[in-house]
C-alpha positions, -999 to +999 in steps of 0.1 A: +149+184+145+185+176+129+200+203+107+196+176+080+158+174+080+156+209+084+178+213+053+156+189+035+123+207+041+134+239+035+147+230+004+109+214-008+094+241+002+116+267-013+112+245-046+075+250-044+078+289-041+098+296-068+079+280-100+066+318-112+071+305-147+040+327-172+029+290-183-004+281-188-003+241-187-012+234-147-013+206-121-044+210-104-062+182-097-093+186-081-113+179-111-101+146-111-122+115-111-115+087-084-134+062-070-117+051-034-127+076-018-160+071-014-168+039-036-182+056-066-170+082-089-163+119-079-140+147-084-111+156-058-128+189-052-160+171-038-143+149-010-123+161+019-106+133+020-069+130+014-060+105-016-035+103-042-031+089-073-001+073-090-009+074-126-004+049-154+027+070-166+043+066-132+032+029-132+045+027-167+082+046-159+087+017-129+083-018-151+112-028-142+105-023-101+083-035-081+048-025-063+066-022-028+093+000-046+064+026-064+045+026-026+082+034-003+082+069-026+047+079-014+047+105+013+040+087+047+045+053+038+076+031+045+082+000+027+102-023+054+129-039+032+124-019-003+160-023-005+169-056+010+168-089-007+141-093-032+127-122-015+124-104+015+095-100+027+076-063+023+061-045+055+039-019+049+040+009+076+015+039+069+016+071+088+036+051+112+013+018+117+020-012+108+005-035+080-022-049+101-036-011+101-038-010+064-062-023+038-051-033+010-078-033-022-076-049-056-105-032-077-120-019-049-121-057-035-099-067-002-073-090-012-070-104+021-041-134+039-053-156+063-019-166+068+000-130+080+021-131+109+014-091+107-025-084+099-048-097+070-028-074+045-020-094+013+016-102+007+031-072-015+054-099-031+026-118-047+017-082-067+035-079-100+034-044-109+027-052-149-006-057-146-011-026-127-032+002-141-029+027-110-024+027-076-052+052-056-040+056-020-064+072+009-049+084+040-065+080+073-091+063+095-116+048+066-133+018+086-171+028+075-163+020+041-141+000+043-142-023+073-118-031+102-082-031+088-086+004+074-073+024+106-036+040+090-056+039+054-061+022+022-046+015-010-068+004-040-044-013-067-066-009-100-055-037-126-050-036-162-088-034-181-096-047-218-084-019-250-106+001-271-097-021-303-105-057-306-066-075-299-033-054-284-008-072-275+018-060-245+039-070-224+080-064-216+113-077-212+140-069-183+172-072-176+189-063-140+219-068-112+219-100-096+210-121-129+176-109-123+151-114-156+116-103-157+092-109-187+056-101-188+032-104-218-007-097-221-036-092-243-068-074-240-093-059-262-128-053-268-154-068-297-191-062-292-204-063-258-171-082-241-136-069-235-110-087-219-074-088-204-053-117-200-017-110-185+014-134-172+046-123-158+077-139-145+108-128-125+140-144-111+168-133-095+198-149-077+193-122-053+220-115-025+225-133+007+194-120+028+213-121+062+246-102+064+278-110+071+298-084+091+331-103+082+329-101+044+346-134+047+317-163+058+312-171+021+272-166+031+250-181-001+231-160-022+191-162-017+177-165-049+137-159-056+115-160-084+077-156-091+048-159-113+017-136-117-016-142-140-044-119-140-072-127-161-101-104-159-136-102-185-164-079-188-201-084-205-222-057-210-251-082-205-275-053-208-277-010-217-274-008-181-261-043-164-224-050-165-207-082-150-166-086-145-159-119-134-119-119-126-090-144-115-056-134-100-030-156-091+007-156-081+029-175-065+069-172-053+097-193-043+125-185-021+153-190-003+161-169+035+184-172+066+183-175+100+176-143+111+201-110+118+235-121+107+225-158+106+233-178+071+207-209+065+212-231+032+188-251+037+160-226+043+132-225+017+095-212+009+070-218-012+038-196-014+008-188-037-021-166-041-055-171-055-081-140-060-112-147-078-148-134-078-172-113-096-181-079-099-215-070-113-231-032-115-263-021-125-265+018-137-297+036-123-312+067-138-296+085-108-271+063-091-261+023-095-259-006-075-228-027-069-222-065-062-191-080-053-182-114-044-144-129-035-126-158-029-092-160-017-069-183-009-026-182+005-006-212+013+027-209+027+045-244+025+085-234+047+109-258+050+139-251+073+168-264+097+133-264+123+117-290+102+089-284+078+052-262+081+022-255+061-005-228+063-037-223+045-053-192+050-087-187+031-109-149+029-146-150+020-156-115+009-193-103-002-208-070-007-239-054-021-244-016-017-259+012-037-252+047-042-277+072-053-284+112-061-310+125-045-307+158-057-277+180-077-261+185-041-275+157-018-258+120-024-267+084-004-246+054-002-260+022+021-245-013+016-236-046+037-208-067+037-202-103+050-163-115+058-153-148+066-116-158+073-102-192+083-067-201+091-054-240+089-016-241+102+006-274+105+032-254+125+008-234+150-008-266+170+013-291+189-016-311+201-027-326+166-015-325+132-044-300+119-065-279+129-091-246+112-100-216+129-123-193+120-138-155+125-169-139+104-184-105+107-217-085+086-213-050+088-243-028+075-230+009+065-243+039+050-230+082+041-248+111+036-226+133+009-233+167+005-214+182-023-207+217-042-229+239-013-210+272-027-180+251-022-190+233+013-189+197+011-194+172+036-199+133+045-213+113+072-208+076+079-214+049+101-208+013+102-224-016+126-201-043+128-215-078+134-189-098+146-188-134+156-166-138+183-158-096+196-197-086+197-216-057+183-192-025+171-204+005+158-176+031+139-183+066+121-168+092+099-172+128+099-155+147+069-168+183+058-146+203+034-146+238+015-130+251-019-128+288-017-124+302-059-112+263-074-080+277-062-078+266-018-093+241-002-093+233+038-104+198+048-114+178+086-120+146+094-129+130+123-136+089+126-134+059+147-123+021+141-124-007+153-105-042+144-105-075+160-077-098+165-063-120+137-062-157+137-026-157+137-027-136+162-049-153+181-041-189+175-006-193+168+019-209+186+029-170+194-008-163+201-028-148+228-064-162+236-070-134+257-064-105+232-090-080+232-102-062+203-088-028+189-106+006+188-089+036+174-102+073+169-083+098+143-081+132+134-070+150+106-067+187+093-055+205+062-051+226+033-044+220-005-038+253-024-030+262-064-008+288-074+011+306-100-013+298-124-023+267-112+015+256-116+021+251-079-004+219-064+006+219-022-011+202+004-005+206+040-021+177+062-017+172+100-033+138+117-034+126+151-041+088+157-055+072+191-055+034+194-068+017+225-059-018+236-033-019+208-019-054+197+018-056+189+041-090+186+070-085+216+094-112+225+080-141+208+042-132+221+012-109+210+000-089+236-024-059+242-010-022+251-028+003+272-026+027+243-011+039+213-009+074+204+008+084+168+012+119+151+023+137+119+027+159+091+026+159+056+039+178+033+032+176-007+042+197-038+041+197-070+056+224-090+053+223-133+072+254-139+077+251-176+052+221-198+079+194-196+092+198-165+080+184-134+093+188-097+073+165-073+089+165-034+076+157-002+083+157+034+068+137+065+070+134+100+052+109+121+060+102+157+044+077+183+045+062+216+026+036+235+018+033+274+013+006+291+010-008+329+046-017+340+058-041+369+049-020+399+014-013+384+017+024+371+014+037+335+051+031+314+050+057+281+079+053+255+085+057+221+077+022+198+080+028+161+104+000+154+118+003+118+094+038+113+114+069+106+101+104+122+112+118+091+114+107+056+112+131+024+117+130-015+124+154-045+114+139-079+123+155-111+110+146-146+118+162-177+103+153-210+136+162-238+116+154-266+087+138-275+107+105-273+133+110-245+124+113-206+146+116-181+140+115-145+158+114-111+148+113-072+168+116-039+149+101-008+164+106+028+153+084+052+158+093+091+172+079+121+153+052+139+145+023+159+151-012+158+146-045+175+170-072+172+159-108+186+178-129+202+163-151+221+152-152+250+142-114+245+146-088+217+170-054+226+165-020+211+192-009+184+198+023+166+199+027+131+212+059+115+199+076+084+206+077+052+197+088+013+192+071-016+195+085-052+179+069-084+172+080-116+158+066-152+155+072-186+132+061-213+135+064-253+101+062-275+106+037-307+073+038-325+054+017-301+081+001-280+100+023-251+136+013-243+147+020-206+168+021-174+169+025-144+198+026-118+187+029-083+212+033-052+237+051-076+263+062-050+265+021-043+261+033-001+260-002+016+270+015+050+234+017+065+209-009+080+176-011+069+165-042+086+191-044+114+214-077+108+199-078+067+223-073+037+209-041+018+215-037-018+240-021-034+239+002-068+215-021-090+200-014-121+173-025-148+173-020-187+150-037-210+119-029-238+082-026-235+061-025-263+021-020-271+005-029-308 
């Protein structure tokens, strides 16, 4: 390990250590409420799995960012190009997968793309963070709830809800670098037995030139973007115990990108929208309740460049109906089914005639056993059968038992399997592999979570180990299957509240990973793969509340050395990219019911670092503007 990242983790743990303030305000949070990790409500203290939870303060102290931006400051995920051109597109890379591993929830719903070069993962681009209530992120292998995709982990983006009083209005206006404007306005509310929530934003920005030139002097054209986002979401209270929530999302985004690493292209353009609709219905039981879901998604991607011009159509069926129920104080059942259809129509992917649909469908029965609060033992057992059409019969687990020793410790295990089949894209396009077996992964994980000085210090300690077998990855223009792939890590978390207003939130990861497969003369080649995936990132957050109307708050990432590929054809070569840091900070003012902000990201303007290789990065940019409630 480098003296930097040495310096780096000392320094979070050291910060941890030292909050001894006599206090008594804490930061515990095992008594709160989530639902991802096991589908219906319970406290922290009653899972062993590890989830956290960005709150509607933090969601609320980043309008003027992004989704992608909030997500790249969580501990072991990496937002491939956070800081590049905001049309670029986002890559989600969890505990050192990429997004193909990660399942991606709206509501507890899949918002799935058809269309993803990279995995079913929605596009983070079509998520405008304004009508985001919280983010709840779960780490690790979680395919018996939540179905193939789920091998690095999910994250469950909860949406804005109706108010308490019948009409509030909200919304916000921004200002940033690069002409960039973003206004958002909403209203929701709550008479009788309905409340509602009805929200549009819009964003432009001339952006910078997405490929960059090394010259300074090829005059390479800025790549503009902008974007639209409604969400539209009701709920009836048909009945004392029946509630329905039908709900309609949609975005869309224009923009303009190059040729590639270091290659300008005027005449390159995209088009793309989102639709996400369905219903959500649940039915309280004396001792439980029953859940219904049903979606209906839709992506088009309509490209035009120097190539000529392409059209896809991806479309995601999603229905579910499972129930959860308590069978005793300390003994709790889930059981459920879920159906999943996808199909895939591509103009660009089939040389042979003009269109042409493609399709894949699974049902997947599933079912845990959750025993909770056995003088502090807790434990859950899963299993899912996986139906699927065209990769057979597949049968996945989860194994998860946990203790809390005095509210104050708690050590936590898991052990479960996944498995994923191959994506239509990745199947069918003209980069596609027929032959592409299906993917079957087993993880491990292990750790503590502790509570000290008065419940002022909240650390968790989490190792995991991942195991993927017959591993598909895109190399040189083709998808292919690996032998293996075999990924590793840490995690460290703290969260120190020494005196009431201040808080000190850091982190430090480590993932690394390597994949074998059979080389030219026949025998087993093992090398280091994580293109674009640090083996070391970590963050120090500090927030301090000045007065009841001012906040201030800053954060220094550091991002570590790693690999990338740079393509050019006929076959991609390995570069090195070196680290680097990046220091933000923000500040908010309270006026009656409005807050008055900015935020300044990249403030040491450092523009000598890749982050994509051949991509321009941003430099020192900033957002100021108003949000207001009433």
């Amino acid at each position: 390990m480098k003296k930097t990242h040495l310096i780096l983790t000392t320094g979070i743990l050291c910060a941890g250590v030292s909050a001894k303030s006599q206090d008594s305000s804490g930061v515990s949070q095992l008594n709160t409420v989530v639902v991802t990790a096991t589908k219906f409500n319970k406290k922290q203290s009653e899972t062993g799995k590890v989830l956290s939870v960005i709150s509607a303060r933090t969601i609320e102290q980043n309008i003027g960012r992004s989704v992608a931006d909030v997500l790249n400051e969580q501990a072991g995920i990496v937002i491939g190009g956070a800081y590049s051109n905001p049309g670029k597109n986002r890559e989600v890379y969890f505990r050192g997968a990429t997004s193909q591993y990660t399942t991606i929830l709206m509501d507890g719903i899949p918002v799935a793309d058809a269309t993803g070069l990279t995995g079913n993962a929605i596009d983070l681009r079509f998520l405008p963070i304004d009508q985001v209530e919280r983010i709840e992120i779960l780490r690790g292998t979680q395919t018996t709830l939540y179905g193939a995709d789920a091998i690095a982990g999910v994250i469950n983006i909860i949406t804005k809800k109706g108010g308490i009083k019948p009409v509030n209005v909200y919304g916000d206006l921004v200002y940033g670098t690069n002409r960039s404007m973003k206004g958002s306005v909403g209203l929701r509310g709550k008479q009788d037995n309905v409340d509602y929530n009805i929200s549009f934003t819009h964003f432009t920005t001339d952006g910078i030139s997405e490929a960059n030139d090394t010259t300074g002097k090829a005059d390479y054209d800025r790549d503009g973007y902008k974007s639209n986002g409604l969400n539209a979401t009701v709920g009836i209270q048909a009945t004392e115990n029946l509630r329905i929530q039908p709900f309609l999302f949609y975005s869309d985004y224009k923009s303009r990108f190059d040729g590639g690493s270091f290659v300008d292209a005027v005449l390159n353009r995209n088009a793309s929208n989102a639709l996400h609709s369905g219903v959500r219905g649940q039915y309280d039981l004396k001792k439980g309740a029953i859940f219904g879901n049903f979606a209906y998604q839709k992506v088009t991607r309509d490209d035009e460049t120097t190539w000529g011009k392409t059209y896809t159509d991806g479309r995601a069926y999603f229905g579910e109906l499972y129930a959860h129920h308590d069978v005793t104080s300390w003994f709790q059942v889930l059981a459920g089914a879920e159906y999943r259809k996808t199909e895939l129509t591509d103009t660009a992917n089939f040389k042979d005639v003009k269109y042409r649909t493609h399709e894949q469908s699974s049902i997947s029965p599933y079912a845990s056993l959750f025993l909770k609060n056995l003088a502090g033992f807790n434990f859950e057992l899963g299993g899912r059968y996986t139906i699927h059409n065209q990769y057979g019969n597949q049968f996945t687990y989860t194994i998860n038992p946990s203790y809390v020793f005095s509210d104050k410790f708690k050590v936590f295990a898991s052990v479960a399997s996944g498995f994923k089949a191959p994506t239509l894209t990745s199947l069918y396009s003209i980069y596609g592999n027929k032959d592409l077996k299906a993917e079957h992964a087993v993880s491990y994980e292990a750790g503590v979570q502790t509570f000290l000085f008065h419940d002022k210090l909240d650390l968790r300690v989490v190792g995991f180990r991942r195991n993927i077998k017959d591993q598909i990855s895109y190399i040189n223009y083709k998808y292919i299957n690996y032998n293996k792939q075999e990924d590793k890590g840490v995690e460290v978390e703290a969260t120190i509240r020494p005196i009431d207003k201040l808080t000190i939130k850091a982190f430090y990861a480590y993932v690394d990973g390597e994949v074998t497969t059979v080389g030219g003369s026949g025998k087993d080649t093992t090398y280091s793969n994580l293109i674009r995936r640090p083996n070391h990132t970590g963050q120090i957050d500090i927030g301090y509340q000045v007065t009841d109307k001012l906040f201030v708050s800053t954060n220094i990432k550091h991002t570590g050395t790693r690999a990338d590929l740079y393509y050019k054809f006929p076959a991609a070569e390995y570069v090195a990219l070196e680290a680097y840091t990046m220091w933000n900070a923000y500040v908010e003012y309270r006026l009656g019911k409005a807050r008055v902000f900015f935020n300044a990201n990249n403030i040491t303007n450092n523009k000598k670092y890749w982050e994509i290789y051949g991509y321009s990065v941003l430099g020192f940019n900033m957002q100021s503007g108003v949000s207001f409630s009433f």
